[in-house]
Structure formats: structure tokens, C-alpha cells
C-alpha positions in Angstrom: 31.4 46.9 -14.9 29.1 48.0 -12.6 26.1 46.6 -14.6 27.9 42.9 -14.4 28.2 43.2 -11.0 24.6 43.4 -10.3 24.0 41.2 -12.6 26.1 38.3 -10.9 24.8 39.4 -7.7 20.9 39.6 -8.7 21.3 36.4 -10.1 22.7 34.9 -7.4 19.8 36.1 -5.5 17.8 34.6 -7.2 19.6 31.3 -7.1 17.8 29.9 -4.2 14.1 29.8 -2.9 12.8 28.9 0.3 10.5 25.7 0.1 10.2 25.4 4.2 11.8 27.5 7.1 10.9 26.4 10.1 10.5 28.4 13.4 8.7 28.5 17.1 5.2 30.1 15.1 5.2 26.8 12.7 2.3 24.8 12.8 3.3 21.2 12.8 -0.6 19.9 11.4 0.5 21.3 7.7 2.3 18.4 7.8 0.6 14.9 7.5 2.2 11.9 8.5 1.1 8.6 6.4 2.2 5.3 8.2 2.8 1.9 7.2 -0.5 1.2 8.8 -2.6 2.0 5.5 -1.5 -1.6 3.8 -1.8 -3.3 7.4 1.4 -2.1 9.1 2.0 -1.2 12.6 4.8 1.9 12.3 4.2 4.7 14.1 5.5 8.7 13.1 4.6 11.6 14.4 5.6 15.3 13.5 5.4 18.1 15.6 7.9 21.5 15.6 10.2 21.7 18.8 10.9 24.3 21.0 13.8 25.4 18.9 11.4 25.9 16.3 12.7 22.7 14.1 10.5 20.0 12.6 10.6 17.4 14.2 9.9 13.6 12.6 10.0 10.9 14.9 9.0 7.3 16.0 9.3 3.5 15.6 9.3 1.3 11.8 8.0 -1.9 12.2 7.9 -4.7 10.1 4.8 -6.5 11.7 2.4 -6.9 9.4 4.5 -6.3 6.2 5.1 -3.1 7.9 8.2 -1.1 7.2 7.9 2.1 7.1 6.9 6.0 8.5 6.6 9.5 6.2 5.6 13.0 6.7 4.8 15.1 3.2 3.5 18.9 2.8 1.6 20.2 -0.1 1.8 23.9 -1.1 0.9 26.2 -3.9 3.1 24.8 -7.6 6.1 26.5 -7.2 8.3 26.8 -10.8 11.7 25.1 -10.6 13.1 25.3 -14.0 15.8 27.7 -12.3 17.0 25.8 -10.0 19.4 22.3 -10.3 19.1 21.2 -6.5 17.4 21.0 -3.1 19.1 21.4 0.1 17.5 20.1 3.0 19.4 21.4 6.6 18.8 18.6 9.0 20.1 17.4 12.2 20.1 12.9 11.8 20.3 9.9 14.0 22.9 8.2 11.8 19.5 6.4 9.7 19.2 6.6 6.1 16.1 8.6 4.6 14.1 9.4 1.7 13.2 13.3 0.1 10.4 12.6 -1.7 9.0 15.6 -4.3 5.8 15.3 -6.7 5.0 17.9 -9.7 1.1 17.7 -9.1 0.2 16.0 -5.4 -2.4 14.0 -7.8 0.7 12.2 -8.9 0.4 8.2 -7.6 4.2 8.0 -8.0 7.3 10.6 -6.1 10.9 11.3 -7.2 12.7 10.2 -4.7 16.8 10.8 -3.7 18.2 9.0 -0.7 20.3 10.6 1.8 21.7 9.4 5.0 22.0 11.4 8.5 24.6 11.8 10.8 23.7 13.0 14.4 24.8 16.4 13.6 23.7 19.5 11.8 24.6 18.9 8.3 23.6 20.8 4.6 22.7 17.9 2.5 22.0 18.6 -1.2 19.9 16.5 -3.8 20.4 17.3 -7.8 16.6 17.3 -9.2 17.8 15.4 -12.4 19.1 12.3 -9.8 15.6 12.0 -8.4 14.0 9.0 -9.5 10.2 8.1 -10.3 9.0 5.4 -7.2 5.6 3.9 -6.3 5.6 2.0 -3.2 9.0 0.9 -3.3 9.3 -0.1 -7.2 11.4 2.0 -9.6 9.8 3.2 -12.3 10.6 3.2 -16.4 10.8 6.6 -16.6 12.6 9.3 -16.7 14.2 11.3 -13.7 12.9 14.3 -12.4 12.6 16.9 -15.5 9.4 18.8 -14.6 8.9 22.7 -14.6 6.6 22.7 -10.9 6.6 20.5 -7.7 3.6 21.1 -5.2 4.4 18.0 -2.7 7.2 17.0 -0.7 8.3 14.4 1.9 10.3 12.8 4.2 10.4 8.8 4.5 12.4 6.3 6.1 11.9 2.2 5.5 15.2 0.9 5.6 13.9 -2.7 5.9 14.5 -2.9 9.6 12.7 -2.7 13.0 14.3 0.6 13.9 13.3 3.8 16.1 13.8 6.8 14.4 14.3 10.9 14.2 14.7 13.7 12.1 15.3 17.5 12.8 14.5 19.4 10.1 15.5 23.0 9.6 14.6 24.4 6.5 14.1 23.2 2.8 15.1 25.3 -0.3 16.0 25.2 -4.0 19.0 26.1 -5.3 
């Protein structure tokens, strides 16, 4: 008995891995923020990491110039997900709806993307990896979901088709 008790309770250790926790000693320029204005656009979004210690993504989508939208991505070493079934991203919205974008190798020209929308609280929002769906610049692709072993990118987009002003808290980001 006692063996299947730390059994349930190393594997439920296990059950979850930091991706992101931010704090006061975070260093906002590990993220990079990529605009609409690379095709022409004139959004603007910035990232820094508050006093609080939370990441903060913020601005203005505009859709001058077939402009429309603002995102903020971090690479990182591959980390292995075969484990794990979900993400959970603890953020604190403005009632907008946003993108979490994740790539297997950062070399990869499309993301898996799942869509999540904010309320002006702190909430827990969770994102199955087998929902997320292959995307290159707003097209769906033909194929399948999310069903790779490694990610090394994510990211964080909004471009809900409408002149809007925008921001994100962001906590921490894990997989569970």
C-alpha cells in the first residue's frame, strides 16, 4: 500500500512542468514581440514584466494597411511533452479573445494554435495539445493537430479583425 501511494503521488508530481513563471527578476527582452507591421501593418505591442512581476502584453491592433494584428513568442531549449495532455496558461484578460500559439521546432513556418478568450480577472485557462490546430498566417492547415513529442516556441497573439486596444497579464505557463 505504501508503494502505491508514492506511486500516485510521484506521478502526480510529475504531472505538470513549468514552461514560464514569471517574477520581479524576469527579463521582459526574452520575449520578442512581432507586429503586423512586417506585411505593411501599423499595430503596435509591446511586452515588458510589471512590478508585480507578471508579463505584461499590451497595445493597439490596427487594421490600416491590412493590419490586424500584435504577438509576443519565446523560444527555449525542446522540452519533451509526450507526458503531458494540456497547457495551462494563468492570466489576468481585458474581456478580448487571444491566441496560444506553440511550435515543435521554432524553424517551423506554421504554429498550433488554440483560442481562448479573457475575462478581466485572474483566471486558469487550460488548452488540450491534441485541440491545437496547424495555422500559417491566418489559414488552417490540412493537417493534423498537435501530435508532436517536443515544442521549443510559444506565443501569444491577438487579431480579432477589429481596431481594438489591448492587454494581457500573464502569470505563468505550464504543462500538465
Amino acid at each position: 500500500m505504501k508503494h502505491l501511494i508514492f506511486m500516485i503521488i510521484t506521478t502526480n508530481l510529475m504531472l505538470s512542468q513549468t514552461i514560464f513563471n514569471f517574477n520581479k527578476e524576469t527579463f521582459s527582452n526574452e520575449w520578442i514581440v512581432t507586429n503586423d507591421v512586417v506585411m505593411g501593418g501599423k499595430s503596435f505591442g509591446e511586452f515588458t514584466v510589471s512590478n508585480e512581476g507578471h508579463g505584461v502584453f499590451k497595445g493597439e491592433v490596427s487594421l490600416e494597411n491590412n493590419g490586424g494584428f500584435s504577438s509576443v513568442r519565446y523560444k527555449f531549449k525542446k522540452i519533451e511533452v509526450f507526458n503531458f495532455t494540456s497547457i495551462i496558461l494563468k492570466i489576468k484578460g481585458d474581456c478580448k479573445k487571444y491566441q496560444f500559439r506553440i511550435k515543435a521546432s521554432s524553424s517551423d513556418y506554421y504554429s498550433y494554435i488554440g483560442a481562448f478568450e479573457t475575462t478581466n480577472e485572474w483566471q486558469e485557462i487550460q488548452i488540450s495539445l491534441n485541440n491545437m490546430y496547424p495555422a500559417f498566417r491566418g489559414k488552417t492547415l490540412n493537417k493534423p493537430n498537435f501530435k508532436e513529442n517536443f515544442i521549443e516556441e510559444i506565443a501569444f497573439l491577438i487579431g480579432n479583425k477589429k481596431q481594438e486596444n489591448f492587454e494581457l497579464l500573464i502569470d505563468s505557463i505550464e504543462l500538465q
